[in-house]
KETI-339229 format. One record per residue (C-alpha): x, y, z. Coordinates in steps of 0.001 Angstrom, whole numbers, padded with zeros to 6 digits, always signed. Example, Ala and Ser with C-alpha at 12.3 -4.5 7.8 and 13.67 -1.06 7.14 Angstrom:
residues 2
+012300-004500+007800/+013670-001060+007140/
END
This chain:
residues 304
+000000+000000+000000/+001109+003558-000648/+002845+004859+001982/+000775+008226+002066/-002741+006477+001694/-001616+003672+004677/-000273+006839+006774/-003285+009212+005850/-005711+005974+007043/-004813+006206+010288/-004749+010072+010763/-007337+011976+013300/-006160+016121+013363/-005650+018474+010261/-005683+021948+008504/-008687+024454+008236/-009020+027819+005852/-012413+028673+007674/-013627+029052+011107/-016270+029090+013710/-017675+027897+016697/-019927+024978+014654/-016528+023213+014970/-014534+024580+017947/-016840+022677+020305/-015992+019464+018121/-011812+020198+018187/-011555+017640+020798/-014525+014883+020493/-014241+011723+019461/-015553+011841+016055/-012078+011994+014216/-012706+011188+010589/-010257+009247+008011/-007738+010865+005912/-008767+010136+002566/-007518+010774-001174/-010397+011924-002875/-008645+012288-006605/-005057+011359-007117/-002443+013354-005884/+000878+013873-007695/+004021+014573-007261/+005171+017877-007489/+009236+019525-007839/+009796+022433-006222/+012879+024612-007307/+013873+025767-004171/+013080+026193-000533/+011861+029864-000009/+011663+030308+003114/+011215+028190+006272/+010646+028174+009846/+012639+026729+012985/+010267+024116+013540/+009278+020397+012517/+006442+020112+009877/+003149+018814+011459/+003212+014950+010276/+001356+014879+007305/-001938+012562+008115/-002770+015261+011041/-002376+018250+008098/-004345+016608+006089/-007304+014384+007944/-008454+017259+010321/-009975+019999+008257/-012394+022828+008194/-014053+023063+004867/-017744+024412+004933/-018957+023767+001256/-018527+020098+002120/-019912+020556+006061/-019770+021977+008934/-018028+019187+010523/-014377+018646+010870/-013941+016156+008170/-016694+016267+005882/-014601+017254+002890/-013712+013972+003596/-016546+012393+003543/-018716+013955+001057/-016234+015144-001145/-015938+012545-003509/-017896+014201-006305/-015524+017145-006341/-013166+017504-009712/-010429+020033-009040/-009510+018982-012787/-010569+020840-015429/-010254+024039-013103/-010846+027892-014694/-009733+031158-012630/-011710+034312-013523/-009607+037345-013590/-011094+040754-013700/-011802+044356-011801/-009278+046997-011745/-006874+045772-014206/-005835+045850-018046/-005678+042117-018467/-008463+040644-017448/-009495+036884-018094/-010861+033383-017941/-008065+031340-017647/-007413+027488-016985/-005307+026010-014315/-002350+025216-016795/-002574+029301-018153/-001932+030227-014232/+000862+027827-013592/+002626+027405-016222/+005226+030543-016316/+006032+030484-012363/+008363+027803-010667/+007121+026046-007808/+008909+026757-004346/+008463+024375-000962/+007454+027240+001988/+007330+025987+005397/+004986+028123+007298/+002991+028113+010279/-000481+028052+010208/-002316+029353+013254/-006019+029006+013370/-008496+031302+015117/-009793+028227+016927/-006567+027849+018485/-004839+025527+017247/-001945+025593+014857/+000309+023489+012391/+003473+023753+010190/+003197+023415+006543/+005314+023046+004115/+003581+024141+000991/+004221+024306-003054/+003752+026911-004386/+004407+030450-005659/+004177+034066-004827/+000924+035499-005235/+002652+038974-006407/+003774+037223-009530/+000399+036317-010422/-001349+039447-009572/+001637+041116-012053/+000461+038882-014666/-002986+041159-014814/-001362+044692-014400/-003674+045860-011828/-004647+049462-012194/-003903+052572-010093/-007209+052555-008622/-006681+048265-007377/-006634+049176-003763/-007374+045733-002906/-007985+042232-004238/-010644+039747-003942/-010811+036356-003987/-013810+033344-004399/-014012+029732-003833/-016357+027551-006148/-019927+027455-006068/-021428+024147-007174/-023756+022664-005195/-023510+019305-006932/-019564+018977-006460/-019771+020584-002798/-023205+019448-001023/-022377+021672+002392/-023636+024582+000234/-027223+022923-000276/-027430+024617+003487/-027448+028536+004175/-024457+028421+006715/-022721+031259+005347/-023292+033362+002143/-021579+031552-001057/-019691+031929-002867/-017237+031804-000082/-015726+035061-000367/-012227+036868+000891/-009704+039563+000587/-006509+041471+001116/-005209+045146+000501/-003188+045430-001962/+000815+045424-000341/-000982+042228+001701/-001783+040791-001687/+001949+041759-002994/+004219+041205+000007/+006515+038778-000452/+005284+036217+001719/+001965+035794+000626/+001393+032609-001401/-000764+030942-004213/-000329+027112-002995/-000834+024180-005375/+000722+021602-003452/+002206+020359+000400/+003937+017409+001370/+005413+017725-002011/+002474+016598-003808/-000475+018041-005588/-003402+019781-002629/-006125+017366-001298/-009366+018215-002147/-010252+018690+001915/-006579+021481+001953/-008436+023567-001070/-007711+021428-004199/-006227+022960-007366/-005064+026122-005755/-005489+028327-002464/-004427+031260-000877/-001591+031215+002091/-001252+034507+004364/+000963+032905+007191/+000396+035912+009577/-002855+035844+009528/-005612+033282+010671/-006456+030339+008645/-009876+031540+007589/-008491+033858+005475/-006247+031534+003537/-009405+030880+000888/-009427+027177-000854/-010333+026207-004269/-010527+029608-005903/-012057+030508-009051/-011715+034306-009262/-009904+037159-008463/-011078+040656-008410/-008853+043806-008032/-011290+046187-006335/-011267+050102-005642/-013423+049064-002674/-012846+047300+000425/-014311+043790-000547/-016992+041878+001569/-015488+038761+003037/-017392+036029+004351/-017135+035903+008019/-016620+039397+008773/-019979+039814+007201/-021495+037096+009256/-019812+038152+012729/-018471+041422+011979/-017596+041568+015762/-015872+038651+016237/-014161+038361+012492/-012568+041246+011489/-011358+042224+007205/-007592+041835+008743/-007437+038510+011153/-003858+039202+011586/-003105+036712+014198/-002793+038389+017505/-002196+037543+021158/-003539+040922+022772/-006862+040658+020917/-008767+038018+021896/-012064+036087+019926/-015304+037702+021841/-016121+033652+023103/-012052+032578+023668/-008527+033828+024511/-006085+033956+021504/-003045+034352+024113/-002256+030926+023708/-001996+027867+020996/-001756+024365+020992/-000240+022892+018090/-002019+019813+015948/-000570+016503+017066/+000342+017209+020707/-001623+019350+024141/+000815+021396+025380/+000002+024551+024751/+002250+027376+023856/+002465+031160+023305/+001003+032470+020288/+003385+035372+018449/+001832+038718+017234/+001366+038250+013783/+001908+034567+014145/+005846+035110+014268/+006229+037236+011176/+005959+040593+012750/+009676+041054+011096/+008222+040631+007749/+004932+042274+008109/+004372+044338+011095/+005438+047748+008932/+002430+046986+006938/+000166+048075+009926/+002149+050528+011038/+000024+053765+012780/-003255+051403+012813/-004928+050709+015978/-004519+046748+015566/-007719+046286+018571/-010074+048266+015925/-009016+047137+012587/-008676+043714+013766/
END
């Protein structure tokens, strides 16, 4: 037996790019669903490391078995389980908004002129809970170049797929779909922000966001959108999913951030997937080298 589908078989914790409290209350019950391969995964070759962090990747069956994904269910998991109808291949990406090259594009038009780099990044959930990654991919400022976003892009937009058929969790008014999200622009074009196709090496899962998601390591994992289909360079500040569900307890930044806690839970502290001891979570999820100059002047308990 493959050594990933034996490993991912026995798995029970994983990776999440939406949150709330339908599944914090379930983060530690019993009902810890199987890792499974939904489509075939393939290898992938990254050209470099990019960057990396001081700390051991999260074993792969937790990153992958343990996941938040609400088109398939609310339920840790049920990407998993109900997910065997979704086709990440054929994929299209609508490009459009503020820019001089917009487009409907397929997967292979996106990919093809970028190399693939391995990224190991933390991932800190606003549930509490956090992992270490190491993603394929490459920089979402390449992309975005691609387009040649106007003067008047002030920020960019992003949507996952709506199809009902493919993902049945959308059959039920949860949240508004599309699932929706966004970044300001030098978010969007900072270096460390990352359009990921891959992790582990191989192609994405279909329960991590399969063909292609968003990675913003600083921020919380809801706003690292899976399985996109468009982006939209916006004048306007764009409306993202769960700030306009819980404006008060979501905010448009989620930079991850120990002094501001969730209205229902303390964010002072983490507990990493695949162990309990808990540790202290870093403003800005340890990047605050990289990224803190980006907020610089803002009052980080308002525009949270």
């Amino acid at each position: 037996m493959n050594r990933r589908r034996f490993i991912a078989g026995m798995t029970a914790a994983g990776l999440t790019g939406t949150a709330s409290a339908f599944s914090f209350f379930g983060l530690f019950g019993d009902d810890e669903p199987t890792a499974v391969e939904l489509y075939p995964r393939r290898p992938l070759k990254a050209s470099r490391r990019a960057f990396s962090v001081d700390e051991s990747p999260t074993d792969e069956a937790d990153a992958i078995g343990y996941t938040n994904f609400y088109e398939f269910g609310t339920e840790k998991g049920d990407a998993q389980r109900y997910g065997e109808r979704f086709k990440p291949e054929p994929w299209r990406l609508t490009i459009d908004g503020e820019c001089e090259r917009p487009g409907d594009y397929t997967l292979e038009d996106i990919l093809k002129p970028h190399p693939l780099e391995e990224r190991i990044y933390r991932l800190r959930c606003v549930e509490t809970w956090s992992m270490v990654i190491p993603w394929v991919g490459f920089p979402l400022a390449d992309l975005l170049k691609r387009f040649a976003p106007t003067s008047r892009a002030k920020y960019v937009a992003f949507e996952t797929l709506y199809d009902p058929e493919q993902m049945p969790g959308q059959r039920r008014a949860v949240v508004e779909w599309p699932y929706r999200e966004g970044l300001r622009m030098d978010e969007a074009m900072h270096p460390l922000t990352l359009i990921a196709v891959g992790m582990y090496g191989e192609t994405l899962p279909v329960q991590n966001g399969a063909p292609l998601r968003l990675v913003v390591p600083w921020k919380y994992g809801f706003k690292s959108i899976k399985s996109i289909v468009r982006i939209h360079f916006s004048e306007k500040l764009p409306v993202t999913t769960w700030n306009q569900l819980q404006p008060d307890e979501y905010g448009f930044y989620a930079n991850v951030n120990p002094a501001v806690d969730h209205p229902r839970w303390s964010q002072a502290r983490e507990r990493p997937v695949g162990g309990w001891r808990r540790r202290d979570t870093l403003p800005f999820n340890g990047y605050a080298e990289e990224v803190a100059h980006l907020y610089h002047g803002m009052d980080l308990a308002k525009y949270f």
